[in-house]
C-alpha positions as CSV (number, residue, x, y, z in Angstrom):
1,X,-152.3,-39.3,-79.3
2,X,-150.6,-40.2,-76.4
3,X,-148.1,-43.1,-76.7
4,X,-148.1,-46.4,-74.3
5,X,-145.2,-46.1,-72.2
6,X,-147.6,-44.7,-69.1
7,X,-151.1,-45.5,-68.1
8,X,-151.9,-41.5,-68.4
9,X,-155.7,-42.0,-68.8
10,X,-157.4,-38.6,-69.7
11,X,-154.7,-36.6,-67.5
12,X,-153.8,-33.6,-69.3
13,X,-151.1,-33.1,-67.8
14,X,-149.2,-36.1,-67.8
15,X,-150.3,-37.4,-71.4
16,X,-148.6,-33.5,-72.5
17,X,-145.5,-34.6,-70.5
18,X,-145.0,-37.4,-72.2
19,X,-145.9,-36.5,-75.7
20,X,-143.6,-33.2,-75.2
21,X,-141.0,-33.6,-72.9
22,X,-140.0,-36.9,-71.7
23,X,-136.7,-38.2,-73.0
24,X,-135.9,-35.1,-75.4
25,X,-132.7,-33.9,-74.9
26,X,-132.2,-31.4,-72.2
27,X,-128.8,-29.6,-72.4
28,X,-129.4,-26.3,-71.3
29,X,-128.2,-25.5,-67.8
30,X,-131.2,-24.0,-65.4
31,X,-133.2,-27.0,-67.5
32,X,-130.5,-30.1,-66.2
33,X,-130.7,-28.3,-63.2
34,X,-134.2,-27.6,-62.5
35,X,-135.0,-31.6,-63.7
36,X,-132.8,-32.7,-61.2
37,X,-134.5,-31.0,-58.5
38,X,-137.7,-32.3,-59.5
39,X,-137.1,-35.8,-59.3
40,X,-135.6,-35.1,-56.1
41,X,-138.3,-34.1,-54.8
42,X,-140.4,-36.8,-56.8
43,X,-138.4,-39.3,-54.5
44,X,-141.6,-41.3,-52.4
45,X,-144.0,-39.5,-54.3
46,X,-146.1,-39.4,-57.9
47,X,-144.8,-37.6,-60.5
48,X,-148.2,-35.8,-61.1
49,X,-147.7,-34.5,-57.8
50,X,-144.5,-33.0,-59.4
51,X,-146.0,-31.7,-62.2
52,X,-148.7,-30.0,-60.8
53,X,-146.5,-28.1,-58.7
54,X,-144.0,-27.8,-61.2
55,X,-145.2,-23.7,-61.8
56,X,-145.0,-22.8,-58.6
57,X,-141.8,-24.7,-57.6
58,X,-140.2,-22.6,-60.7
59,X,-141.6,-19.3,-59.0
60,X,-140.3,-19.9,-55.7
61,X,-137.0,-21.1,-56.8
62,X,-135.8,-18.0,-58.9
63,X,-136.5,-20.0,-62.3
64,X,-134.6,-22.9,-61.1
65,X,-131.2,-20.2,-62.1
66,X,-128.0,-21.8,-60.1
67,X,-126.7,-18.2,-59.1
68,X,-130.2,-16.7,-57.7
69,X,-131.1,-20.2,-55.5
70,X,-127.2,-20.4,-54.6
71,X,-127.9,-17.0,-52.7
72,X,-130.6,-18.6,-50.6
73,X,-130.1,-18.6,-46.7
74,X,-132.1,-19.6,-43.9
75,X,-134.6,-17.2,-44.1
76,X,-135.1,-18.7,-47.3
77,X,-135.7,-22.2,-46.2
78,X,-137.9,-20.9,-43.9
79,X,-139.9,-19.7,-46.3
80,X,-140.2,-22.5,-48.7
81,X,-141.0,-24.9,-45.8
82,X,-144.1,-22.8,-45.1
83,X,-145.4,-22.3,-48.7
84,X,-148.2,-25.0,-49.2
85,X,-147.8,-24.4,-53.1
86,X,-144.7,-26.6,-53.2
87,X,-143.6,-30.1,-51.5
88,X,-142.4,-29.0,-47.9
89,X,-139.5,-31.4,-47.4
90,X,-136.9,-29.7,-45.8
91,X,-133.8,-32.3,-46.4
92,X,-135.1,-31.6,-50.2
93,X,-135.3,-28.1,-50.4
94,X,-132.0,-28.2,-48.8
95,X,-130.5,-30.5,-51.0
96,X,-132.0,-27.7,-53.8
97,X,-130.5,-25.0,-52.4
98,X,-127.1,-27.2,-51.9
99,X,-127.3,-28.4,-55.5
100,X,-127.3,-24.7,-57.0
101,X,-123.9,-24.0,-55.1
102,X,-122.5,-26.8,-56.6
103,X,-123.6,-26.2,-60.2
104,X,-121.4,-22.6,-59.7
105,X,-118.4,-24.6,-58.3
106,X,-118.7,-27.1,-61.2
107,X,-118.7,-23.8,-63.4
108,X,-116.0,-22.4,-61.7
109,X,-113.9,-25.5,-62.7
110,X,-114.8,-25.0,-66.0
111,X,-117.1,-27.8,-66.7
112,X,-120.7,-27.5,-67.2
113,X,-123.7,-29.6,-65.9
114,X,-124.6,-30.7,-69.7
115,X,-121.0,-31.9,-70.0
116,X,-121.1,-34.3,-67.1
117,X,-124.5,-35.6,-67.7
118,X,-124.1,-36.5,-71.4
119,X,-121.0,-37.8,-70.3
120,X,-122.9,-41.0,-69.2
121,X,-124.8,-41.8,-72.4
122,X,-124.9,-45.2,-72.7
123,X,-122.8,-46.7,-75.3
124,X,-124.9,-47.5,-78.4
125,X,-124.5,-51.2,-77.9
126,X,-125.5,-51.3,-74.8
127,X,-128.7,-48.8,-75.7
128,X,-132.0,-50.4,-74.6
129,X,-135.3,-50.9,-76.6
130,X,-137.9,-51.7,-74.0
131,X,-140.9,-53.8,-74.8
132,X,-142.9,-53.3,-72.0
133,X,-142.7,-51.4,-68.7
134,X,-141.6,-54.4,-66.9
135,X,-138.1,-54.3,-69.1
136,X,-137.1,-50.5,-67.4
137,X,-134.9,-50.5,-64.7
138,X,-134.9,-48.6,-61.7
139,X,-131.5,-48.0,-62.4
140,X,-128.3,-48.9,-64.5
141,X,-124.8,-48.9,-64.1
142,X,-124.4,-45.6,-66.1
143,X,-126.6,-43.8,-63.4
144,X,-124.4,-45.1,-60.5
145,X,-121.5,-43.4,-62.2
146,X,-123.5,-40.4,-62.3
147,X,-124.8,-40.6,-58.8
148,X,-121.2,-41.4,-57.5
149,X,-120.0,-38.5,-59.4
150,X,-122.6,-36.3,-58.5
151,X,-122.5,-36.8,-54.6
152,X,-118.1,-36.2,-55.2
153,X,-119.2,-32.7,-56.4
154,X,-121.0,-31.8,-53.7
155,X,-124.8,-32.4,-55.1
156,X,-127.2,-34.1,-52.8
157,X,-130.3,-36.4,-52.8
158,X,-128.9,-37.9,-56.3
159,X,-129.0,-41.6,-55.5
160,X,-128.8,-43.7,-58.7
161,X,-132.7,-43.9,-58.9
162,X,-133.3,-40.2,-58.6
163,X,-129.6,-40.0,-61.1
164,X,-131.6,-42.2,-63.6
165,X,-134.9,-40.6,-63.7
166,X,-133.3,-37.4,-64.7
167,X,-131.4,-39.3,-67.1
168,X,-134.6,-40.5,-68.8
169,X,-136.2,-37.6,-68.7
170,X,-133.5,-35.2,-69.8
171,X,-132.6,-37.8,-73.2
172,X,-129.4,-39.6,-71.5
173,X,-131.7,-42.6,-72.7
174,X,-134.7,-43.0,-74.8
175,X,-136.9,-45.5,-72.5
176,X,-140.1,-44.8,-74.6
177,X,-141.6,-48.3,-75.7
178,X,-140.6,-49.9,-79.1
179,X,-144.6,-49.2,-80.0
180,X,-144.7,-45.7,-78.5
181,X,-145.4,-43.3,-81.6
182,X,-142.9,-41.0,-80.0
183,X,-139.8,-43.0,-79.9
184,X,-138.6,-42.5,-83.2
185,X,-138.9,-38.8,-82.9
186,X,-137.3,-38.9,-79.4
187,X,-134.4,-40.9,-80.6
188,X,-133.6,-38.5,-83.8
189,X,-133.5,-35.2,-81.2
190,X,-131.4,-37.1,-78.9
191,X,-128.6,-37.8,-82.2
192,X,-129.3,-34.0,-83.4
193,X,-128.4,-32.6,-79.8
194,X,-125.7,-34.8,-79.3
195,X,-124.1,-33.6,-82.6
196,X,-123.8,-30.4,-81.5
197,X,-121.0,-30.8,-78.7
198,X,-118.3,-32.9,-78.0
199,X,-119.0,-34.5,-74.7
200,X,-115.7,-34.7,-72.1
201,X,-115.1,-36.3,-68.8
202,X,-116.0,-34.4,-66.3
């Protein structure tokens, strides 16, 4: 049963994206990197469009693994901007390429992507339970930390909507609906994962 925070209809796809992975916690490295890329690229467009590319966008871009896209050139972004299988938006597939380098430089200075994105969990007071769609934002104040902080490292197309999204849908925040069947489960990975690091500022 699919829960009610999205109008998913009988779409397969998007009914197992919710249900599955929406809001759990993401912590793993390639993961937080490949879902920021994706809703970069989501930026203007659906994210079915995403998803249903979501295969081959992990085939062209070496598994979404920092050190194999980070060795991209031009020859590279020529290709990509010619492979119908993916969104062809060169500023994004830039940015993609961009955003691996600067995953390896934030390694280099001995913090990792998890670490600076759990960083911004929203204190537990300030935690929303949203009703109905109408009470998500587009963004908070958290995810223009994130954004800013982001775009200091070096990453690019991160805006604070694009920041958020990922935030959402790595488990920064639980933004399922009080009534969706999923939020209680959501919210009890999100305490598990966060008990098992100690989150510093990045």
């Amino acid at each position: 049963m699919s829960g009610p925070c999205w109008l998913t209809g009988d779409d397969p796809v998007m009914t197992a994206y919710h249900d599955d992975e929406w809001g759990r916690p993401v912590v793993g490295e390639h993961e937080l990197y490949e879902r920021l890329c994706l809703e970069g690229f989501q930026s203007g467009l659906s994210w079915r469009t995403v998803l249903s590319k979501r295969p081959a966008f992990r085939e062209v871009f070496a598994g979404f693994d920092p050190e194999q896209v980070a060795s991209f050139g031009e020859d590279d972004g020529l290709r990509l901007l010619q492979d119908a299988r993916i969104i062809r938006h060169r500023r994004k597939i830039e940015a993609t390429i961009n955003n691996a380098r600067a995953v390896l430089a934030l390694h280099e200075s001995g913090t990792l992507l998890r670490d600076l994105f759990w960083n911004y969990v929203p204190a537990p007071k300030k935690a929303r339970k949203p009703a109905v769609l109408a009470d998500l934002p587009a963004t908070t104040p958290e995810a223009l930390e994130l954004s800013k902080r982001l775009r200091k490292l070096g990453f690019a197309f991160v805006g604070p909507t694009t920041a958020y999204a990922a935030m959402q849908a790595c488990g920064i925040v639980n933004d399922h609906l009080t009534d969706c069947p999923f939020r209680a489960d959501v919210e009890r990975q999100r305490h598990e994962a966060l008990a098992t690091f100690t989150v510093k500022k990045a």
